[in-house]
C-alpha positions in Angstrom: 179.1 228.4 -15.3 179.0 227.2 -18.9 182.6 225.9 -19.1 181.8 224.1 -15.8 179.0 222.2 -17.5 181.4 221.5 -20.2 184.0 220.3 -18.2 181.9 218.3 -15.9 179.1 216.8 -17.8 180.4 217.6 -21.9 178.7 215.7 -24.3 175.9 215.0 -21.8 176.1 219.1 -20.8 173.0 219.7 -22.9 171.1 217.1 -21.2 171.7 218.4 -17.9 170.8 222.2 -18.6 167.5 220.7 -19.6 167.1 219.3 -16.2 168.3 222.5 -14.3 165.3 224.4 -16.6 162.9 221.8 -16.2 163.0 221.6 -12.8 163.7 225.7 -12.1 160.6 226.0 -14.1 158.6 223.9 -12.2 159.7 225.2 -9.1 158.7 228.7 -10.4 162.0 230.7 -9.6 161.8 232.4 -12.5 165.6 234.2 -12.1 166.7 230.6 -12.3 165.0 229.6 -15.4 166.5 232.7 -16.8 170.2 232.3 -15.9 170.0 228.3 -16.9 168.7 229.7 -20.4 171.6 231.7 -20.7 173.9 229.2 -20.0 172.3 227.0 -22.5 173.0 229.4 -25.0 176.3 230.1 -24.3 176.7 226.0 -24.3 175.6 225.7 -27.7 177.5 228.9 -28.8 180.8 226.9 -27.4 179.9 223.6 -29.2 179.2 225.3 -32.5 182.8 227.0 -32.2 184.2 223.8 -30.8 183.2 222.0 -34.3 184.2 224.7 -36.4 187.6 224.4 -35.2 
């Protein structure tokens, strides 16, 4: 999922996990909120390698 959000929204990828949290958080799902975290890790984790290379 997080190399879709790279692929399809890159520099604007960050921006749009917000959104998915935002809204999964006021929606309550919980689960949701979880997995999006994740992803936004895992998106920062590939931008920090990305500028290291």
């Amino acid at each position: 999922m997080t190399l879709w959000v790279e692929k399809t929204h890159d520099e604007a990828g960050a921006e749009f996990i917000a959104a998915k949290i935002e809204h999964l958080t006021r929606s309550g799902e919980q689960g949701g909120v979880q997995l999006w975290r994740e992803v936004d890790r895992r998106f920062r984790e590939l931008g920090a390698r990305t500028a290291q290379s």
